[in-house]
BASEBA-502547 format. One record per atom (N, C-alpha, C): residue in one letter; x, y, z. Coordinates in steps of 0.02 Angstrom, whole numbers, plus 32768, in hexadecimal, padded with zeros to 4 digits. Layout:
REM BASEBA-502547
AXYZ
...
END
This chain:
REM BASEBA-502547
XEF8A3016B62B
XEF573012B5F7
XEF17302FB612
XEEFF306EB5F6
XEECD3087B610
XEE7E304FB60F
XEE49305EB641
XEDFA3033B62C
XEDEA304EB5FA
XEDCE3035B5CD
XEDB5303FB596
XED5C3039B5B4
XED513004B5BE
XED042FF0B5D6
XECF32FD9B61F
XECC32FFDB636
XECBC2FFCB67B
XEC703005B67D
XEC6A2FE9B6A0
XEC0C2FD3B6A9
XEBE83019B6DB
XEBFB303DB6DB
XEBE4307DB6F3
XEBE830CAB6BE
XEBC4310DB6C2
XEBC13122B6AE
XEC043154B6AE
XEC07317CB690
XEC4C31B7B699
XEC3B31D5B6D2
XEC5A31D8B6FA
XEC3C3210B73C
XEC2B31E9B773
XEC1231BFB763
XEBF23193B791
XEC33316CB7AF
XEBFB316DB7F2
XEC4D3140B829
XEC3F30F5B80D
XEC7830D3B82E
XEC5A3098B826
XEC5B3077B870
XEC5D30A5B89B
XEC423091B8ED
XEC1830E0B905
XEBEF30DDB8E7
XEBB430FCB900
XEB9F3101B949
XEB9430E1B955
XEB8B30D8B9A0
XEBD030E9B9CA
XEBF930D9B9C6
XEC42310CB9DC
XEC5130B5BA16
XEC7930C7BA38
XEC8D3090BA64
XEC563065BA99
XEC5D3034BA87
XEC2C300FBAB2
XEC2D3020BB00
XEC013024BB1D
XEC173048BB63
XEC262FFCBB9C
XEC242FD8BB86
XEC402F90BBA8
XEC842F93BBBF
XECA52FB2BB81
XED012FBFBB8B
XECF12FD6BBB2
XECF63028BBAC
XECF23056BBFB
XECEA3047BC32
XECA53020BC34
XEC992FF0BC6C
XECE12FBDBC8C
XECF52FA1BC54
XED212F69BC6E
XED692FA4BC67
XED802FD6BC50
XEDAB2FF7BC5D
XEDB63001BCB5
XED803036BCC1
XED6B3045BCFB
XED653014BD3D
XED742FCEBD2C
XED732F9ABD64
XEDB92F90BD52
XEDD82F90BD30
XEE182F7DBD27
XEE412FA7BD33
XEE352FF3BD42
XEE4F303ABD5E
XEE51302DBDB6
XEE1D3010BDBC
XEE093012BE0C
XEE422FE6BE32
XEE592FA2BE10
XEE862F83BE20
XEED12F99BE00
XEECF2FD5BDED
XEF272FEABDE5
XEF4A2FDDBE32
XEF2E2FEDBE5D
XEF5F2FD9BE92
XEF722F97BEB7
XEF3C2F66BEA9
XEF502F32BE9E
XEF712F01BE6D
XEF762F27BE2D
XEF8B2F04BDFA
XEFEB2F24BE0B
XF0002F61BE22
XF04A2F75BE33
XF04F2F65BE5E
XF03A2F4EBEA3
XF04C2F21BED4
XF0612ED5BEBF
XF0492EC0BEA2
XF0412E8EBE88
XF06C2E77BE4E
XF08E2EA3BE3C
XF0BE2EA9BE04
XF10E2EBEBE39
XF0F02EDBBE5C
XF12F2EEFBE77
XF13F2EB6BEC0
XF1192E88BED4
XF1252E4BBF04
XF1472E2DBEC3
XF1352E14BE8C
XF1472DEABE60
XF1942DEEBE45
XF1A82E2EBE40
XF1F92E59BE30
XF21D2E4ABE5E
XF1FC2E46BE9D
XF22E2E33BEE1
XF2252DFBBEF4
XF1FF2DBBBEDB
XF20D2D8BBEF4
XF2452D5DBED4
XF27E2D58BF02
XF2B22D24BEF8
XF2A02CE1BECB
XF27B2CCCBEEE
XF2582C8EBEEA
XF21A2C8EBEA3
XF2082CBCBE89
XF1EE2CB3BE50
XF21C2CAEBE11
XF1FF2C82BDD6
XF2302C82BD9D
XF2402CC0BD80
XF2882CCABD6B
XF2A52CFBBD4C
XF2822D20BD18
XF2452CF8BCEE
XF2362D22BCB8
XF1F02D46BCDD
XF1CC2D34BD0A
XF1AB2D4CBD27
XF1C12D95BD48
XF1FB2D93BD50
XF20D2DC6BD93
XF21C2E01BD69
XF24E2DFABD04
XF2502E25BCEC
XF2252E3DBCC8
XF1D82E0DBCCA
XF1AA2E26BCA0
XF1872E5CBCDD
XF17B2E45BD15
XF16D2E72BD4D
XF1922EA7BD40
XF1CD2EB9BD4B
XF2002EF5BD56
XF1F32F1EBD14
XF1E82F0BBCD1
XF1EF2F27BC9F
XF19B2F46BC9E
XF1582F1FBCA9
XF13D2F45BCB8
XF12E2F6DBCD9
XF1452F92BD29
XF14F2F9EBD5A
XF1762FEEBD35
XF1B22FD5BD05
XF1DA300FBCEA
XF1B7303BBCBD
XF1853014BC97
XF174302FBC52
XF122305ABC83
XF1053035BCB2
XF0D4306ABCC0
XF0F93092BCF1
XF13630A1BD10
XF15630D6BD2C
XF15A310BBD07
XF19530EFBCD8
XF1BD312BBC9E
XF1A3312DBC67
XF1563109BC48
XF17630FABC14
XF19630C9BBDD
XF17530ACBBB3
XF1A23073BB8D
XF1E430B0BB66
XF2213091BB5D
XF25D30A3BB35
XF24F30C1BB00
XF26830FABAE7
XF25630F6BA89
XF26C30DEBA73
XF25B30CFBA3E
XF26C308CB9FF
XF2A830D3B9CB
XF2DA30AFB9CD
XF31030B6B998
XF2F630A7B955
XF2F930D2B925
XF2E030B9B8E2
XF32830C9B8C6
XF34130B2B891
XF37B30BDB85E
XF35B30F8B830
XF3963136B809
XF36F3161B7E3
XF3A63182B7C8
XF3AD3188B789
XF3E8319BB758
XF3E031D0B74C
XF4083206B783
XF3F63249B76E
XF42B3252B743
XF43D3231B717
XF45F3262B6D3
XF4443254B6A6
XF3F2322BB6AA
XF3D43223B672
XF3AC3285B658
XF3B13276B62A
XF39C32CBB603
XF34532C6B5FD
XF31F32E1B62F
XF2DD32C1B60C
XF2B9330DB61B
XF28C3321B5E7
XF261335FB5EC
XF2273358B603
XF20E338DB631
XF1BF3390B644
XF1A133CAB62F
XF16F33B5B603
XF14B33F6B5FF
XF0F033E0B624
XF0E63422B648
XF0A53425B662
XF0953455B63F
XF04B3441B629
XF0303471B617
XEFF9347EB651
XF00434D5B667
XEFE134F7B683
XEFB1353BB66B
XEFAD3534B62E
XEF843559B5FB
XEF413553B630
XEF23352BB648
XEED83532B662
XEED03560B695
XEF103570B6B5
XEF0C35A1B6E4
XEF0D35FBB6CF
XEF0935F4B6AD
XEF073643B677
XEEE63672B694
XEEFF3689B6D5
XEEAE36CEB6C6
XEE8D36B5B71A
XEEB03668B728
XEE82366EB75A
XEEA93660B7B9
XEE8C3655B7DE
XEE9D3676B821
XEEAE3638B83D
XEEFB3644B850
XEF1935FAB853
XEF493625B89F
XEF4235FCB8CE
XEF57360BB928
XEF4C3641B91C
XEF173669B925
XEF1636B5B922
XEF3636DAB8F1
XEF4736BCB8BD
XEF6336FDB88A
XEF3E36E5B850
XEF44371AB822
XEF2A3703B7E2
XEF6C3704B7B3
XEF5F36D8B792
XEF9036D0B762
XEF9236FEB726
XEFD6370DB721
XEFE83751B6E8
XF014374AB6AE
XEFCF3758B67F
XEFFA3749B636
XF01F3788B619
XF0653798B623
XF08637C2B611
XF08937D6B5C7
XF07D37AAB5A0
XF074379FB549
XF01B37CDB538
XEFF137AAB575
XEFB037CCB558
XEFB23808B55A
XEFD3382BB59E
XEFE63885B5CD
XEFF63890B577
XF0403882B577
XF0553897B522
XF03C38AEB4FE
XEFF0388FB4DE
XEFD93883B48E
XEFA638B4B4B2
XEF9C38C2B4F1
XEF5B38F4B505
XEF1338C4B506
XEF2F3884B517
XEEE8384FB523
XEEC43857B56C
END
């Protein structure tokens, strides 16, 4: 359901000011300890003696900032029949990756 009413103008952001620089700040201290936070994940994976859900929540994060989290499987009925049309009419005439686009119909009529 699209906003209908929004307490700002058209155009206008509604974070003006752009990101508080506090995050960054606290990003940037929390970057500094990446090597203590995978040490620390990775004592936790190998300890015998810690509980089991600890050790695969360790290991799984350990995997996912290695490789990567898994892709997600979605279900998708490709024998459903469904059409796309884009319209690219706005590009008419103008300079799209280095080429310009060519209306073979206009060449025709001598446009």
């Amino acid at each position: 359901m699209p906003i209908t009413n929004t307490t700002w103008a058209k155009g206008q952001s509604g974070n003006p000011g752009g990101r508080p620089r506090i995050l960054e700040a606290v990003r940037d201290i929390a970057r500094e300890s990446t090597t203590l936070a995978i040490e620390t994940l990775r004592t936790i994976a190998t300890d015998t003696d810690a509980p089991h859900a600890a050790r695969v929540s360790a290991a799984t994060a350990l995997l996912d900032r290695a490789w990567g989290k898994p892709a997600q499987q979605l279900p998708a009925d490709i024998n459903a029949a469904q059409t796309v049309t884009i319209n690219l009419g706005w590009l008419k005439g103008r300079t799209v990756g280095g080429f310009i686009e060519h209306d073979e119909d206009a060449q025709a009529r001598g446009s």
